[in-house]
N, C-alpha and C positions, 0 to 999 in steps of 0.2 A: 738310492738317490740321495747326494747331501742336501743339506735345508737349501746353498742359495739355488741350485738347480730347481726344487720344489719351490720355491717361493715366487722364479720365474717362470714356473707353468702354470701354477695355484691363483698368480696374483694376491698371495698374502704374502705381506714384505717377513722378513727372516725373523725378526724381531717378534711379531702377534705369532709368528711359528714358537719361539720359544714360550709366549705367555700361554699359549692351548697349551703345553708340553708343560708350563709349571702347572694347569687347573687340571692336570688330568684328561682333558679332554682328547689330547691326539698324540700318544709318546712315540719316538720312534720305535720301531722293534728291534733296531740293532743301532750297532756302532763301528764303526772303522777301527782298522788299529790302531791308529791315531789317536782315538776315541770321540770320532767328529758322529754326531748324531745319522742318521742311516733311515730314510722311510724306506717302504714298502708300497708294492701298488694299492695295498687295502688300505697304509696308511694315506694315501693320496687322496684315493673316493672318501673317505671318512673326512678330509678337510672341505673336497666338493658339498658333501652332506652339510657340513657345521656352516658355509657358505652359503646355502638355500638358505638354510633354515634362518639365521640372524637377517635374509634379505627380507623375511616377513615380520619382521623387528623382534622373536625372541633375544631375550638375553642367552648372555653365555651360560649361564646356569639351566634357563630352561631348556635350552640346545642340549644338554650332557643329559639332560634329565629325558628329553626324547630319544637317544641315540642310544641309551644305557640301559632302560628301566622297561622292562618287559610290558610289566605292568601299565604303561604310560598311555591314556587315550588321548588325541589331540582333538576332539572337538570341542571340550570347554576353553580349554586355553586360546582354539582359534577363536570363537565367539569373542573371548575376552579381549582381542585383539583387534580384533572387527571396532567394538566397542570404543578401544582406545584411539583407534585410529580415526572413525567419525568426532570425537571430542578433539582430535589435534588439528582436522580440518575445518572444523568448526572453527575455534580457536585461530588458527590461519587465516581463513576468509572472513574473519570480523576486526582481525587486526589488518588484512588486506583493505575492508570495507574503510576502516578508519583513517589509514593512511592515504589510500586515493581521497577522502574528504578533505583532507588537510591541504594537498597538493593542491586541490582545486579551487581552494581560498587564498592561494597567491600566498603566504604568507612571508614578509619581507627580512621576517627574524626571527630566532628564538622564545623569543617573549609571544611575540602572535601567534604561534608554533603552541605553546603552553597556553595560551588565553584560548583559541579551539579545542587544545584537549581539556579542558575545562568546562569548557560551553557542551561538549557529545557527553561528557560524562553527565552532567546533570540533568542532560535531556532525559537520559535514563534512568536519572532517580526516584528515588519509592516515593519523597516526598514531593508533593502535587505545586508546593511552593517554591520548592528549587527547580521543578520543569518549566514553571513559568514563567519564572524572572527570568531562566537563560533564555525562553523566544525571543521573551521582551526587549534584551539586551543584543538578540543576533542583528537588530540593524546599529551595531556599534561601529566602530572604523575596522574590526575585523569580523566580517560578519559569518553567522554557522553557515555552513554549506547547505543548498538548497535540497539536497537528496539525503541530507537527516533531517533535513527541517517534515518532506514529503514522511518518511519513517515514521515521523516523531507524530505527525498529525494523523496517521494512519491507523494508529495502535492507541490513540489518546483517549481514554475513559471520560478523564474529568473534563465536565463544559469548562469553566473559565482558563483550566489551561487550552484546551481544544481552540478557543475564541483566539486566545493569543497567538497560539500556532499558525493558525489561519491568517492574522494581521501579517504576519511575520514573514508569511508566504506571497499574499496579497503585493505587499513591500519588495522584495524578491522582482517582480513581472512576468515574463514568461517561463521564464527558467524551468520551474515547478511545474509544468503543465504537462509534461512528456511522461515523466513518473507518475502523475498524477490519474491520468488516462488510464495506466496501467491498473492501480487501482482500481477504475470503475470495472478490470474486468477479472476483480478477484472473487474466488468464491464463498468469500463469507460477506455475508449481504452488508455487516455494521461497516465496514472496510471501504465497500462499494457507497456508500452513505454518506462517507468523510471524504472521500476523494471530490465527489461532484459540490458536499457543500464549501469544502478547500477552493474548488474550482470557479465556484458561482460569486467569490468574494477578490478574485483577479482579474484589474480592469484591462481592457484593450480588445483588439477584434479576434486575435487567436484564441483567447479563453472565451468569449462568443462563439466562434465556430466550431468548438469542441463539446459546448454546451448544443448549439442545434445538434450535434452529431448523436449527443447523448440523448435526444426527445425518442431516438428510434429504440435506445436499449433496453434489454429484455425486462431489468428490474424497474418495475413499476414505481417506487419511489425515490428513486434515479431521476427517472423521467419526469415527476411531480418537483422536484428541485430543481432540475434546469426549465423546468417552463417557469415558475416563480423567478427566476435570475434571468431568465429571457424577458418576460414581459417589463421587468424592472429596465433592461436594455433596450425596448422600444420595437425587439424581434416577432413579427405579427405570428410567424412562424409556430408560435407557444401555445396559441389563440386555441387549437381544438384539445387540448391536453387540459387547458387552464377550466375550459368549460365542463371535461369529463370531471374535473376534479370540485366543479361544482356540484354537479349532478350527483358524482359521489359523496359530496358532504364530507369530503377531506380538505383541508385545511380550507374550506371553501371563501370563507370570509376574505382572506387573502391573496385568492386565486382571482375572485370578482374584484378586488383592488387593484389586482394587474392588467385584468379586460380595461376598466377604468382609464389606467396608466394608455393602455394603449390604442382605446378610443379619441385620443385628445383632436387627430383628424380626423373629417367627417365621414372619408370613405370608410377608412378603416371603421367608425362608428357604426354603419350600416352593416358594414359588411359582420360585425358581430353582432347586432343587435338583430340581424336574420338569422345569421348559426342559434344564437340562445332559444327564438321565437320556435326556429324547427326542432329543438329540441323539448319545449316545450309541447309542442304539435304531437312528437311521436309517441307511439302509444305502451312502447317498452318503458318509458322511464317512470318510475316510480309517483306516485303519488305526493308522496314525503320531495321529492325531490324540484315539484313543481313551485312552492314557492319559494326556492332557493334562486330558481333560475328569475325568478320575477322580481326578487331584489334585488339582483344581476344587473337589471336592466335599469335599474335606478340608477346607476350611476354612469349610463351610456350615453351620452349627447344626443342630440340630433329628431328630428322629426321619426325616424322609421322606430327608434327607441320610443317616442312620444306614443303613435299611433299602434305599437303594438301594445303600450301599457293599460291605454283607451279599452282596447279590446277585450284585455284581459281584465279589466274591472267587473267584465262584466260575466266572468268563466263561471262557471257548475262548482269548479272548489272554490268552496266560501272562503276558505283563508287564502285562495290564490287571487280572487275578484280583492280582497277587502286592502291584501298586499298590496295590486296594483291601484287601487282609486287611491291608498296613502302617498303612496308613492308619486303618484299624478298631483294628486293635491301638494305635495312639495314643491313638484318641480314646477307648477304654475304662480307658488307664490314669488320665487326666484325670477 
């Protein structure tokens, strides 16, 4: 069969026929009288072969070195391939990642086109000074895109860049919140941490309702972050998370700041100043943890806050009676 007949069964145009023909790799075994080059059906399967093999990206070389060399094993070189080929995907879907971020910053021209790849590069930089100043800069008239900003805060070690990030995002409004969700349901706890305190720093009702959503999830300090960012929001909803979190003598101080905040109505003042009293009442809650709840209640409004402090002046734990008669004694000088 002459080459252009081979080349239109093979689909290798006549010309890569002649380059395998200069590397050795596929010669005819005959010639016409003419002296026009001549395959054979072995030389045919042997191009099908060279064809496999370059579709799993051998070179030509390693192709002649498989077909040729007895000796040749192919599973480090597949390995090696494997290898090469997750780095070129890689590589693809991060330059894929960069370019849909670009796209989605509108950019009107060239120069704004170059001022974003400037802002994602130094997101990524080693120095903690250049991650920072680009947050600080992404509410410029070209601002970074919201889904490296979520990236950028999600993997962020240092607090005062972290802080920035968060403004940055904060600034942003809702955009960040869809990515950010996703976050809380990643499995490295630090991750889940940054997403909700990202979250609890973005005002409006959607970041609210993503926050009640979050009181229910599984990480416990998840949920100790959105009840602190609820209660700041006026979400009574916070109310028994904020109180466990007094009980537990986790960030408690802050937590009875929020009860506080969200006592400022009277119902609402009852109505925790009964949750605290029955938790003080039950008989599981620690010792230690009773005058926690009794300082609690120092800062509750209202008559049912009064008469329950009354009571407790008078309790069997001396530092919990001694708690409430101070505490009574304040609020009667006021």
């Amino acid at each position: 069969m002459l080459i252009g007949d081979v080349a239109r069964r093979s689909g290798v145009s006549a010309r890569m026929l002649r380059h395998y023909d200069s590397l050795g790799l596929v010669r005819p075994t005959g010639r016409t009288g003419a002296g026009y080059r001549e395959y054979s059906d072995e030389d045919i399967r042997r191009i099908f072969h060279i064809e496999s093999l370059r579709s799993l990206g051998l070179s030509l070389r390693e192709v002649g070195r498989a077909l040729d060399d007895p000796g040749f094993t192919p599973s480090e070189l597949v390995d090696d391939l494997i290898r090469q080929t997750r780095e070129r995907i890689a590589a693809e879907t991060d330059l894929l990642t960069r370019l849909r971020r670009i796209g989605a910053a509108e950019p009107a021209g060239w120069e704004d086109v170059l001022h974003i790849v400037a802002l994602l590069q130094d997101l990524g930089a080693k120095s903690a000074g250049k991650r920072q100043r680009a947050a600080l800069s992404s509410a410029g008239e070209v601002p970074v895109p919201v889904e490296a900003l979520v990236e950028a805060v999600l993997s962020e070690t240092d607090p005062n860049v972290a802080g920035a990030l968060r403004w940055a995002l904060a600034r942003s409004g809702d955009d960040g919140l869809a990515p950010l969700a996703e976050g809380l349901g990643s499995p490295a706890a630090e991750v889940r941490e940054r997403a909700v305190r990202s979250i609890a720093e973005i005002p409006g009702g959607k970041a609210t309702a993503l926050l009640r959503e979050t009181l229910t999830n599984p990480d416990i300090v998840v949920r100790r972050y959105a009840a602190l960012a609820l209660g700041a929001r006026g979400v009574a909803d916070a109310v028994p998370t904020l109180i466990d979190m007094v009980v537990e003598g986790t960030n408690d101080a802050d937590a009875a700041d929020a009860l506080s905040a969200l006592a400022s109505r009277p119902a609402s003042a009852d109505r925790i100043a009964t949750m605290l009293v029955d938790r003080l009442a039950h008989g599981a809650v620690a010792s230690s943890a009773r005058p926690r709840l009794t300082q609690a209640l120092a800062d509750i409004p209202g008559t049912k806050a009064s008469q329950a402090l009354a009571d407790l002046s008078h309790d069997e734990d001396r530092v919990v009676a001694l708690t409430a008669a101070y505490v009574l004694g304040i609020r009667d000088a006021r």
